[in-house]
MARKOL-695816 format. One record per atom (N, C-alpha, C): residue in three letters; x negated, y, z. Coordinates in steps of 0.2 Angstrom, whole numbers, plus 5000, padded with zeros to 4 digits. Each point is the difference from the previous one (the first is absolute). Example, Ala and Ser with C-alpha at 12.3 -4.5 7.8 and 13.67 -1.06 7.14 Angstrom:
2
ala493449725039 ala500450065000 ala499650065000 ser500250054996 ser499650065001 ser500450055003 
END
This chain:
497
unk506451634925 unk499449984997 unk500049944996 unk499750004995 unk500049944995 unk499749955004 unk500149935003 unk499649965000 unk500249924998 unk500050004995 unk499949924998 unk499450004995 unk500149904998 unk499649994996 unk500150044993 unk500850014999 unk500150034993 unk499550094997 unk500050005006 unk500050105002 unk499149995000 unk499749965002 unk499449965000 unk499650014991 unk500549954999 unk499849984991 unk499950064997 unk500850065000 unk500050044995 unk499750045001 unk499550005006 unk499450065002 unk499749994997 unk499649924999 unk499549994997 unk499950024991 unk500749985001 unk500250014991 unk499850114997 unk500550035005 unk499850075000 unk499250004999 unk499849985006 unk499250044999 unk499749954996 unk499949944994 unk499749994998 unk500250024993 unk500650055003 unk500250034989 unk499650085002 unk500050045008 unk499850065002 unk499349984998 unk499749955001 unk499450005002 unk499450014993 unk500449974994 unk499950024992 unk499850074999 unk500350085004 unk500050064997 unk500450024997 unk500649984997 unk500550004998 unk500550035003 unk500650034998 unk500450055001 unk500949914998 unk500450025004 unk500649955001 unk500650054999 unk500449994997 unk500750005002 unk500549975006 unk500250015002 unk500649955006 unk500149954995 unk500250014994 unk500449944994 unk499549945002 unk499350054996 unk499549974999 unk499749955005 unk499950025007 unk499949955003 unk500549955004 unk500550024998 unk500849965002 unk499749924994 unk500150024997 unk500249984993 unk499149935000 unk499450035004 unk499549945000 unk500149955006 unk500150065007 unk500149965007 unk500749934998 unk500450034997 unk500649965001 unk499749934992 unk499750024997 unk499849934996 unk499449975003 unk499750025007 unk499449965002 unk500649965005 unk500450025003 unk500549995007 unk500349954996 unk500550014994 unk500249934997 unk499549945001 unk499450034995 unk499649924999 unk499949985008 unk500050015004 unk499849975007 unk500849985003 unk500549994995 unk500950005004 unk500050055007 unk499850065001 unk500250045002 unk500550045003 unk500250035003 unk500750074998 unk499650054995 unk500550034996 unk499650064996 unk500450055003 unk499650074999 unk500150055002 unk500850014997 unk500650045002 unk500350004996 unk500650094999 unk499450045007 unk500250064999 unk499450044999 unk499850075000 unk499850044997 unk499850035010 unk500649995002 unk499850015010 unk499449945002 unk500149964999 unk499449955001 unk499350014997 unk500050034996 unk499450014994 unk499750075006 unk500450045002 unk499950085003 unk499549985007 unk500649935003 unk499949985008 unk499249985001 unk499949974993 unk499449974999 unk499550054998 unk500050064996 unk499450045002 unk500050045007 unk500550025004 unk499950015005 unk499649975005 unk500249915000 unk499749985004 unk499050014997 unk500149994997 unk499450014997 unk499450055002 unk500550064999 unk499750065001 unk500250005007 unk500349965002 unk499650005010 unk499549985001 unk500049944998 unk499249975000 unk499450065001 unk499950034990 unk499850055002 unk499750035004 unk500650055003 unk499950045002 unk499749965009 unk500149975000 unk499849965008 unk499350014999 unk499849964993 unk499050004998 unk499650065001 unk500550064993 unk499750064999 unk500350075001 unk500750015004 unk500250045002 unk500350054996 unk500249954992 unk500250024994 unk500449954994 unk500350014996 unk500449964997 unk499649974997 unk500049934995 unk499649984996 unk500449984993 unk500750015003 unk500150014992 unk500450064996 unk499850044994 unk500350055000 unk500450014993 unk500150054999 unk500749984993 unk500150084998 unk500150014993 unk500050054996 unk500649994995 unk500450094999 unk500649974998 unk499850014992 unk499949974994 unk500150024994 unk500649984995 unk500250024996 unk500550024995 unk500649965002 unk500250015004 unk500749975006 unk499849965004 unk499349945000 unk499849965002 unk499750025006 unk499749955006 unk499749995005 unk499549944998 unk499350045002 unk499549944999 unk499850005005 unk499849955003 unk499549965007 unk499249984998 unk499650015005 unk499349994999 unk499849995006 unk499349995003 unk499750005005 unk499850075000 unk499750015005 unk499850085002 unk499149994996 unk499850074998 unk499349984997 unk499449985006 unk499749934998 unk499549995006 unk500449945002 unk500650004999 unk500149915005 unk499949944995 unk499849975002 unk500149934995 unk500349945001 unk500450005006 unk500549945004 unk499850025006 unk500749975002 unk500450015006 unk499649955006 unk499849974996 unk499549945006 unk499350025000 unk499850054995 unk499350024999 unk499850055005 unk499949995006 unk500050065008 unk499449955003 unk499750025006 unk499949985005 unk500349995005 unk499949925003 unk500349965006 unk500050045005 unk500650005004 unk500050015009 unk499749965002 unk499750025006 unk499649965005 unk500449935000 unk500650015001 unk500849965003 unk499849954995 unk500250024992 unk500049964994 unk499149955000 unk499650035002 unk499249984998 unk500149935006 unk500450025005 unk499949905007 unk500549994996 unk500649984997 unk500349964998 unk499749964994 unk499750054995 unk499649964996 unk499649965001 unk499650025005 unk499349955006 unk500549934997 unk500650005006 unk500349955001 unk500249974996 unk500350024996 unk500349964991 unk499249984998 unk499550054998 unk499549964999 unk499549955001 unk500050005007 unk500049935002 unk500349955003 unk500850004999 unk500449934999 unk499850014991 unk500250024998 unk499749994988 unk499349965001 unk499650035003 unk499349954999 unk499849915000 unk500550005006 unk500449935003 unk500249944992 unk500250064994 unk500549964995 unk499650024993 unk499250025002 unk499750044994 unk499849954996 unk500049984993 unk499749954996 unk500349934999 unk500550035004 unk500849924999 unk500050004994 unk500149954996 unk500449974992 unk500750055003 unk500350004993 unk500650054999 unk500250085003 unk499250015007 unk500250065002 unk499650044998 unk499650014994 unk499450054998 unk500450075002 unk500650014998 unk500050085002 unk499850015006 unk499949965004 unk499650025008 unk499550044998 unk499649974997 unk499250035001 unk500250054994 unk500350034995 unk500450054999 unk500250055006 unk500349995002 unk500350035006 unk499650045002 unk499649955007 unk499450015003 unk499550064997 unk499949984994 unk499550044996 unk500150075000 unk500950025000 unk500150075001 unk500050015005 unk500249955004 unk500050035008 unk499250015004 unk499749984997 unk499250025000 unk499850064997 unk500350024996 unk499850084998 unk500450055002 unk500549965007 unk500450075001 unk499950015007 unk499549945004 unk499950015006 unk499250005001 unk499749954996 unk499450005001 unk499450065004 unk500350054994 unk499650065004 unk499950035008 unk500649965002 unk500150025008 unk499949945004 unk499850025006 unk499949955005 unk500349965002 unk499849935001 unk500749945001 unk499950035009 unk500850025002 unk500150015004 unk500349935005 unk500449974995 unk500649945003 unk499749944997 unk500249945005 unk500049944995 unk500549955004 unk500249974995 unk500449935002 unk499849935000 unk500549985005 unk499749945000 unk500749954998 unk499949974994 unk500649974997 unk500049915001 unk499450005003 unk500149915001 unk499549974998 unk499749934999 unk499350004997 unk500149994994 unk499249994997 unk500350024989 unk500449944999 unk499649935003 unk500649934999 unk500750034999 unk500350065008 unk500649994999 unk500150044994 unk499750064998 unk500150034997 unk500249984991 unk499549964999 unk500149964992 unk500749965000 unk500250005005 unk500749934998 unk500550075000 unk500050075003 unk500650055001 unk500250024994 unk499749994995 unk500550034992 unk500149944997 unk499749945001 unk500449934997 unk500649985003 unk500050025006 unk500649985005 unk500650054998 unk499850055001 unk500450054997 unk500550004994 unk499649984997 unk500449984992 unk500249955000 unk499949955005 unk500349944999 unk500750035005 unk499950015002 unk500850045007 unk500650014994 unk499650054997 unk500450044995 unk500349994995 unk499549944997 unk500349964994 unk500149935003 unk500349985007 unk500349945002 unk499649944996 unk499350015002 unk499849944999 unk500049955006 unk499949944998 unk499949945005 unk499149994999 unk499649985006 unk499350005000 unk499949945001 unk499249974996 unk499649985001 unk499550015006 unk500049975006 unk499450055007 unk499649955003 unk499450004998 unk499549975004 unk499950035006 unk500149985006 unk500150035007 unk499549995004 unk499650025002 unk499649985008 unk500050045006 unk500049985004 unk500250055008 unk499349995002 unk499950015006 unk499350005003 unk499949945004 unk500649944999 unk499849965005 unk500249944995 unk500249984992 unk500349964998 unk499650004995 unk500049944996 unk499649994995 unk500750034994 unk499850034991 unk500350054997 unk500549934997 unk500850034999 unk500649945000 unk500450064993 unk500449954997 unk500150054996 unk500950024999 unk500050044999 unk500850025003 unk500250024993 unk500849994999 unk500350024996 unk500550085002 unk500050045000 unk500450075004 unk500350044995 unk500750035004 unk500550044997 unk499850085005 unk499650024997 unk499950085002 unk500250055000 unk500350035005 unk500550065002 unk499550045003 unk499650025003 unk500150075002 unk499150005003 unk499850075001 unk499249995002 unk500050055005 unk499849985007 unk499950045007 unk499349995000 unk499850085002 unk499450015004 unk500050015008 unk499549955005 unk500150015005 unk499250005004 unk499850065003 unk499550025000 unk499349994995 unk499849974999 unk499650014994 unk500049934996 unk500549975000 unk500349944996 unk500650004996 unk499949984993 unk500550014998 unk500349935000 unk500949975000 unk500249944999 unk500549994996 unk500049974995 unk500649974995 unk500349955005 unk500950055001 unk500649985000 unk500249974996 unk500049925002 unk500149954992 unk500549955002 unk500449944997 unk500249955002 unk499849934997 unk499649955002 unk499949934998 unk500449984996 unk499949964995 unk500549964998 unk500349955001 unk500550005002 unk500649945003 unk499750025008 unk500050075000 unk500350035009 unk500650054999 unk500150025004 unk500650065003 unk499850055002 unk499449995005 unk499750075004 unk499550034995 unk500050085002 unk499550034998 unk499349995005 unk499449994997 unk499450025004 unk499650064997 unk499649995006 unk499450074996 unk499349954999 unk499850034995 unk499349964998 unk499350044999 unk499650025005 unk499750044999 unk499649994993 unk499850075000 unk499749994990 unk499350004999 unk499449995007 unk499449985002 unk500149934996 unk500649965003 unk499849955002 unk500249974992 unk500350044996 unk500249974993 unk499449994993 unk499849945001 unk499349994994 unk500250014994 unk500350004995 unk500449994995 unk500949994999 unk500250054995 unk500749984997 unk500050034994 unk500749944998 unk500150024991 unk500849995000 unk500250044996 unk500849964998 unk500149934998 unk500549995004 unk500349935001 unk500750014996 unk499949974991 unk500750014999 unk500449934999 unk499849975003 unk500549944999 unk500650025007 unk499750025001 unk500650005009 unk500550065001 unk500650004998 unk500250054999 unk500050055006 unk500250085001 unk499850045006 unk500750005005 unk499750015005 unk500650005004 unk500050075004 unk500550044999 unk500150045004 unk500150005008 unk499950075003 unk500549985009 unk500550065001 unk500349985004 unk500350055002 unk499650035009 unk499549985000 unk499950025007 unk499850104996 unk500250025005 unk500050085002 unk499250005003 unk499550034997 unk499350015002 unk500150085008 unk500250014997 unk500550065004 unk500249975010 unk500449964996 unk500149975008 unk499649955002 unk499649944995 unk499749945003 unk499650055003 unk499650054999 unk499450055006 unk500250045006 unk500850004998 unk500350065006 unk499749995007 unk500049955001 unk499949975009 unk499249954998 unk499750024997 unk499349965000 unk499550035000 unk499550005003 unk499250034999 unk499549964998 unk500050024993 unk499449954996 unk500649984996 unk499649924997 unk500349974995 unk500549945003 unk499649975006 unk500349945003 unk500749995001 unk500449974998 unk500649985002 unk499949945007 unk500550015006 unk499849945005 unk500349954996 unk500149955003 unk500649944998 unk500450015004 unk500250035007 unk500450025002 unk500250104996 unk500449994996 unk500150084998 unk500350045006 unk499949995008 unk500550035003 unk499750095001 unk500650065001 unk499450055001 unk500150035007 unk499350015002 unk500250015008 unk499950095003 unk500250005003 unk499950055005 unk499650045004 unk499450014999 unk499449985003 unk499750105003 unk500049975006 unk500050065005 unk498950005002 unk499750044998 unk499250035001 unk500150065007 unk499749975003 unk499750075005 unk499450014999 unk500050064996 unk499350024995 unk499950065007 unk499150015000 unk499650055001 unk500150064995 unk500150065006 unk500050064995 unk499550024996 unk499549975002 unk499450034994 unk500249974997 unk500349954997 unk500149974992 unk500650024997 unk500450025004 unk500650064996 unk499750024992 unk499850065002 unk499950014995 unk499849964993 unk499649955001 unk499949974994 unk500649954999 unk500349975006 unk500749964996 unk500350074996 unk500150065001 unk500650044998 unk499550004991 unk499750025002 unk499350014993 unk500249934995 unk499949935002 unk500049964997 unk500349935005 unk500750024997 unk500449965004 unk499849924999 unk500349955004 unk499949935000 unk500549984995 unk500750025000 unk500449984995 unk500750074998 unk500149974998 unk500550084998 unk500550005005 unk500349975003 unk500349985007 unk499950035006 unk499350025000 unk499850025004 unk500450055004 unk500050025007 unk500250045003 unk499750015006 unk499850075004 unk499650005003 unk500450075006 unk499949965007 unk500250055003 unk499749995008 unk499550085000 unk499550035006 unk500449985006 unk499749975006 unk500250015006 unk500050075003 unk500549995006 unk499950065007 unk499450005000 unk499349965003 unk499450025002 unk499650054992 unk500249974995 unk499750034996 unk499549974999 unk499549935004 unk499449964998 unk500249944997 unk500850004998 unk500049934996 unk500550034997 unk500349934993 unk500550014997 unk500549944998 unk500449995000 unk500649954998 unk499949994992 unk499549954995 unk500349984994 unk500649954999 unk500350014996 unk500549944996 unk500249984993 unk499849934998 unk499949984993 unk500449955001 unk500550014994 unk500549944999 unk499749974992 unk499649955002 unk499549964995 unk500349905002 unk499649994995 unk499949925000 unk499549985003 unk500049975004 unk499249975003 unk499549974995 unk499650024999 unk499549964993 unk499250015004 unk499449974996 unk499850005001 unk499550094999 unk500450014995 unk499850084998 unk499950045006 unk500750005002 unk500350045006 unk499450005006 unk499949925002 unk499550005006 unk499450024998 unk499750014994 unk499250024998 unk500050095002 unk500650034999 unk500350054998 unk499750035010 unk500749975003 unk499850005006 unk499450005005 unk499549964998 unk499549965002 unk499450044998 unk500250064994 unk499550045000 unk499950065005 unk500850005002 unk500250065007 unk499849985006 unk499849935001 unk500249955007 unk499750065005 unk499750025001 unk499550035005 unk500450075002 unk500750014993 unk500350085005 unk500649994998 unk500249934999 unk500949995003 unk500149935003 unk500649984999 unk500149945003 unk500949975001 unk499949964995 unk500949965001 unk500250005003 unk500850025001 unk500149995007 unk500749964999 unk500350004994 unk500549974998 unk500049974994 unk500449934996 unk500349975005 unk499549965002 unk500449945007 unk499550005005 unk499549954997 unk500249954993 unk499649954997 unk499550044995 unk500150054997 unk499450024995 unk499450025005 unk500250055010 unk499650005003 unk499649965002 unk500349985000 unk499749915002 unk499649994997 unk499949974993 unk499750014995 unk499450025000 unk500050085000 unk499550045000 unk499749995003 unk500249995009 unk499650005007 unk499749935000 unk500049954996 unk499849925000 unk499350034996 unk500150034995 unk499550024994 unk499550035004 unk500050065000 unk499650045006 unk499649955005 unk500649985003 unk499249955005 unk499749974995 unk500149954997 unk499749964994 unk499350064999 unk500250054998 unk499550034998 unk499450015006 unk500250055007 unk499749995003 unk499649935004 unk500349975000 unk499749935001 unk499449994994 unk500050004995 unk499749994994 unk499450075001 unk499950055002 unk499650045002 unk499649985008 unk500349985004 unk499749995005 unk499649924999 unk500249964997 unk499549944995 unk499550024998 unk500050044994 unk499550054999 unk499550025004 unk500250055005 unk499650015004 unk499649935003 unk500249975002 unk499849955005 unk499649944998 unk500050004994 unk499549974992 unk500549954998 unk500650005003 unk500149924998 unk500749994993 unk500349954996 unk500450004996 unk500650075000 unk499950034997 unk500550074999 unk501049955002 unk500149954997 unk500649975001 unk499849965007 unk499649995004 unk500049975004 unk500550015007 unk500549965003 unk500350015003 unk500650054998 unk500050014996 unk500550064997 unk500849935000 unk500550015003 unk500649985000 unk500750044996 unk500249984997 unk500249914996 unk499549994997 unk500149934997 unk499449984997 unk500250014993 unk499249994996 unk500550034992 unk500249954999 unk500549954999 unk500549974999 unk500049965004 unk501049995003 unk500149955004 unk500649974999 unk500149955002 unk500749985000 unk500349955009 unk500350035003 unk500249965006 unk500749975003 unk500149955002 unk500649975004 unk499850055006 unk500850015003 unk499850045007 unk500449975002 unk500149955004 unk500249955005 unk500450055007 unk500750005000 unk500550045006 unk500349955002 unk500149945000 unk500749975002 unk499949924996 unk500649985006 unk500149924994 unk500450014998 unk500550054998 unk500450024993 unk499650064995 unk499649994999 unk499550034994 unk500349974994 unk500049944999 unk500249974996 unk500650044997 unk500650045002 unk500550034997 unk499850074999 unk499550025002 unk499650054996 unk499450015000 unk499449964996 unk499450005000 unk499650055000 unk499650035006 unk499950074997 unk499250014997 unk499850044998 unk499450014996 unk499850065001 unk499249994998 unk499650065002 unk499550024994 unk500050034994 unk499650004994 unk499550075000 unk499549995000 unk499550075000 unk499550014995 unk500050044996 unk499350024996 unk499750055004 unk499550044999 unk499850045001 unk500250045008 unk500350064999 unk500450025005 unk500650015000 unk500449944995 unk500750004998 unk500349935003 unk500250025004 unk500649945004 unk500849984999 unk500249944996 unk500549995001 unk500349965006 unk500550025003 unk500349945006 unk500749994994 unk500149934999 unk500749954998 unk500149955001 unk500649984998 unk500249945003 unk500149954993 unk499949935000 unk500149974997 unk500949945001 unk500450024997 unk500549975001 unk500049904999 unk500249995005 unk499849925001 unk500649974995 unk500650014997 unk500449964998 unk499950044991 unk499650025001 unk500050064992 unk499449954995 unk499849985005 unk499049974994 unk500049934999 unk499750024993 unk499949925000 unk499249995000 unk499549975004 unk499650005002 unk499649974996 unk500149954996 unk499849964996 unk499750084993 unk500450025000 unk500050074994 unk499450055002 unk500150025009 unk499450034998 unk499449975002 unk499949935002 unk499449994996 unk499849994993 unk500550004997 unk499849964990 unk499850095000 unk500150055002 unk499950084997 unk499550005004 unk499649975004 unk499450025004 unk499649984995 unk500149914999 unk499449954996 unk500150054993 unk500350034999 unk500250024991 unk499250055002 unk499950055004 unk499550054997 unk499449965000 unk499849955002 unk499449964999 unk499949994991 unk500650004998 unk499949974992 unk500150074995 unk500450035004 unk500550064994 unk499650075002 unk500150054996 unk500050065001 unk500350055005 unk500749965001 unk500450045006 unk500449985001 unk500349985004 unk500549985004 unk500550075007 unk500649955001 unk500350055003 unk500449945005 unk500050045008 unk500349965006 unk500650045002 unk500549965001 unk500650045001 unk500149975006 unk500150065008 unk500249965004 unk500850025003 unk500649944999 unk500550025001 unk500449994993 unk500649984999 unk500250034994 unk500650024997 unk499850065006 unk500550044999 unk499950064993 unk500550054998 unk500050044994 unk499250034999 unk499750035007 unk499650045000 unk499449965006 unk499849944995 unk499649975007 unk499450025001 unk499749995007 unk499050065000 unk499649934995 unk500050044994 unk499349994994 unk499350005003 unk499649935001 unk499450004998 unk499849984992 unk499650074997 unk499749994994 unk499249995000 unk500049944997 unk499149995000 unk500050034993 unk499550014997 unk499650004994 unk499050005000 unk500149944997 unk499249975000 unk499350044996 unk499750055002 unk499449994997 unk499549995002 unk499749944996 unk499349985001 unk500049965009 unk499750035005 unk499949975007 unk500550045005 unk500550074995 unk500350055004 unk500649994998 unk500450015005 unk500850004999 unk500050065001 unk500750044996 unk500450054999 unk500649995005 unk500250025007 unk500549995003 unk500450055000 unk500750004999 unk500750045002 unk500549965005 unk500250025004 unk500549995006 unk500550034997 unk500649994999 unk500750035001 unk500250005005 unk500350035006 unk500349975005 unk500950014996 unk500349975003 unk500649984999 unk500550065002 unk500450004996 unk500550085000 unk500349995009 unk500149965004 unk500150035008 unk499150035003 unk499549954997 unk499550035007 unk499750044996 unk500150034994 unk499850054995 unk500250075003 unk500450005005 unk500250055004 unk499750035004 unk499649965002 unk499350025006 unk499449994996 unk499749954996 unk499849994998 unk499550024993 unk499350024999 unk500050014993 unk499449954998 unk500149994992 unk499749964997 unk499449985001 unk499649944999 unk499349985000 unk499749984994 unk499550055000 unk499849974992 unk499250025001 unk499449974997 unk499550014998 unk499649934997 unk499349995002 unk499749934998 unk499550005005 unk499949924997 unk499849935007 unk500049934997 unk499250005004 unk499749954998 unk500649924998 unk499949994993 unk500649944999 unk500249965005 unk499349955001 unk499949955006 unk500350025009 unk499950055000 unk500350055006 unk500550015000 unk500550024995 unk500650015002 unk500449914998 unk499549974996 unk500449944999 unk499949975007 unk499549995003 unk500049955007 unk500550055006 unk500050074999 unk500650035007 unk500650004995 unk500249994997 unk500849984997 unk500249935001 unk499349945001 unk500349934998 unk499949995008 unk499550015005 unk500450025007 unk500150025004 unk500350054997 unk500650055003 unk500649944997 unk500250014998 unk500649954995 unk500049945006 unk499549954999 unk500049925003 unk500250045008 unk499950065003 unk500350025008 unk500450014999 unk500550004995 unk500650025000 unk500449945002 unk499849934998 unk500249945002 unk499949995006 unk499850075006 unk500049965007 unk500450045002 unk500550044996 unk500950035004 unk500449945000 unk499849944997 unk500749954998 unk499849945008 unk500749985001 unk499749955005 unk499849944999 unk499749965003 unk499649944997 unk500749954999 unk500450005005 unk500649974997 unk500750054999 unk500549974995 unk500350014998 unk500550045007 unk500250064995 unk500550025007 unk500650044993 unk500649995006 unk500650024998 unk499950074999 unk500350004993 unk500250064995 unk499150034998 unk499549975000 unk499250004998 unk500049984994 unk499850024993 unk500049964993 unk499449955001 unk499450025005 unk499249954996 unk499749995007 unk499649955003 unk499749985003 unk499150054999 unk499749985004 unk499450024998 unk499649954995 unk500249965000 unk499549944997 unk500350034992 unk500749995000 unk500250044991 unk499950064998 unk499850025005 unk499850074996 unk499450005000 unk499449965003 unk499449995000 unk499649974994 unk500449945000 unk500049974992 unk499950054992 unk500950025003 unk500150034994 unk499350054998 unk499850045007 unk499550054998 unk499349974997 unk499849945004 unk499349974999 unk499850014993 unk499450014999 unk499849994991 unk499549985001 unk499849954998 unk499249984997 unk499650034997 unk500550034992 unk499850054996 unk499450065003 unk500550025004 unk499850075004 unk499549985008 unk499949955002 unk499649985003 unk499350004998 unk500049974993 unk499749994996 unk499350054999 unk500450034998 unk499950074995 unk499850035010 unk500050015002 unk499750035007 unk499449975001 unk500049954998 unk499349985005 unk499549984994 unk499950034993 unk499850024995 unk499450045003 unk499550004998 unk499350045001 unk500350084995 
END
């Protein structure tokens, strides 16, 4: 069976010469097809078997529609002539399948989404035949392609993928004032009812996604020349649900004891393609298994299930979950009781703690970091920091837009990332490629002045692992590392109304 684009064309070409009334030769129509094929750098037909293959397929069509050929041939004076059968007028001129009439639903409105764009008038073209070929029937289907915002930026982005432009992009997310970004555009994922441009900053490395809600304006940028990637879209998603890349890319193994009633709909609509699912002896529960990335996709994912499964491996994502959970219920039983929904809810939303074991702490100072329901336990290395450093990166977020805290500095040290907007920080935690192993990332937002006063004393405890005096093979006293920490700056700036 004929299927490409080429076999495509020279239909169109046949029945637009059938559709005339006219009577064809094989020559005759060899001899049009192959001069429309050229102008478009084509293959041209180049046997006589080709020309034949191609009216049978034809006349399969047909015959699928009407239960008869629709093209027919008479032999006169050694010749074969070709025509349509009397009464056809084209091969596209039938009535829609039910099948054909929801796909067009769909194509018609993701089209609507791009109607009355500059350079796409054949949409409303399009549309306009697509309206005289369903209209008569009832909209049974509809889609849901993203909101029209996304929708307006999905054929300018497009074009720009394809013609390797560099963009001009006014940005705004829902929590930041609009910043203006320069990006190198590879590739456009839809993930439930958001579309995101897979793009890369200029003068970065990583790919991000950039939801397309969240894009006010873009234009070509041609002074900046384009940068291609080699990242594989294919694989960056393999082991991901959603867009989210962690900062930790590691992929885990991750064991669900799902309720049988929900079988069926993970089989229906799995969580990731990885998915595997296998029923217990009792028959009231089932063993899932997703080898994914931890993101925060994944946990929303989960979190819609919470009531008919449950983590059971590995043992830190369980953790996780069961930290969140209370959180929640705690947060309902506040409710109930009339009083602050976060009241007494533990961890607190941001902390930073010394945790005091010993009088050799000082050879490995431990730490305690919490957002929300995300717990980091680390240690900070006593002979690795220069203390003076991470206060200058504390004072910096009072003046600058964002600073970064390295604690350790080692290849892969645990990253505190501030970024400032307005009275809100933007916080990400790295942990460090050893506690990275138990461990997963912290990231969300917190009041600025809140996370600036639990960083500067959490930090100043850290000067109570050193001893007050000098001890063999110790590099700092408490009073040096107390100094070094102290800021005015940042004292300052705390006790600010």
């Amino acid at each position: 069976m004929a299927n490409t684009k080429d076999y495509a064309f020279r239909e169109m070409i046949y029945d637009q010469c059938f559709s005339t009334g006219k009577e064809y030769t094989c020559k005759q129509l060899m001899d049009i097809v192959n001069k429309r094929l050229e102008e478009r750098g084509m293959k041209l037909i180049q046997s006589r078997t080709t020309f034949m293959q191609d009216m049978m397929e034809m006349n399969g069509k047909f015959n699928n529609l009407w239960q008869k050929d629709g093209i027919v041939y008479e032999d006169r004076n050694k010749k074969r002539y070709y025509r349509y059968r009397y009464g056809i007028d084209s091969i596209y001129n039938h009535e829609l399948t039910q099948e054909e009439v929801e796909k067009l639903q769909e194509v018609k409105s993701l089209l609507h989404g791009f109607k009355g764009m500059p350079k796409f008038d054949w949409i409303d073209q399009m549309l306009t035949r697509l309206d005289c070929n369903i209209t008569a029937r009832k909209e049974i289907a509809s889609f849901e392609g993203g909101t029209n915002r996304s929708s307006k930026f999905l054929m300018p982005l497009f074009k720009a993928i394809s013609e390797r432009q560099v963009l001009d992009v006014k940005y705004c997310n829902f929590f930041t004032d609009s910043e203006d970004l320069i990006l190198h555009p590879y590739y456009l994922k839809q993930y439930w009812r958001r579309w995101y441009l897979m793009a890369r900053r200029e003068g970065e490395k990583d790919v991000e996604p950039f939801a397309l809600d969240c894009i006010v304006e873009i234009q070509e940028n041609k002074k900046v020349k384009y940068k291609g990637t080699k990242t594989s879209f294919k694989k960056y998603f393999e082991h991901l649900v959603g867009v989210t890349m962690p900062p930790e890319p590691n992929v885990e193994h991750i064991e669900l004891q799902v309720d049988a009633s929900l079988v069926p709909h993970l089989l229906a609509m799995p969580i990731h393609e990885s998915q595997a699912i296998r029923i217990n002896e009792d028959g009231k529960s089932a063993i899932a298994t997703l080898d994914v990335m931890i993101n925060y996709e994944l946990i929303q994912e989960l979190m819609f299930y919470a009531d008919h499964l449950v983590v059971k491996s590995p043992a830190h994502f369980r953790d996780a979950m069961k930290e969140r959970l209370e959180w929640c219920k705690q947060s309902y039983e506040n409710v109930e009781a009339g009083k602050s929904w976060t009241a007494g809810v533990e961890p607190q939303l941001f902390a930073f703690n010394y945790i005091h074991e010993s009088a050799d702490d000082w050879k490995e100072i431990h730490f305690r970091m919490s957002m929300n329901l995300t717990v980091l336990d680390s240690f900070i290395s006593a002979y690795s920091n220069d203390w003076k450093y991470i206060r200058v990166c504390l004072e910096r977020i009072i003046d600058h837009s964002e600073t970064v805290i390295e604690l350790n500095n080692q290849d892969q040290p645990t990253k505190i990332e501030l970024k400032k907007d307005g009275e809100m920080l933007d916080v990400l935690v790295t942990p460090d490629s050893f506690t990275s192993k138990n461990q997963t990332p912290i990231y969300g937002w917190v009041c600025m002045k809140d996370a600036v006063r639990e960083l500067y004393n959490g930090l100043m405890e850290c000067a109570k692992a050193f001893p007050k005096e000098y001890v063999e093979g110790c590099p700092f006293t408490y009073d040096v590392v107390y100094q070094a920490l102290k800021s005015e700056k940042i004292e300052n700036y705390l006790k600010e109304e």
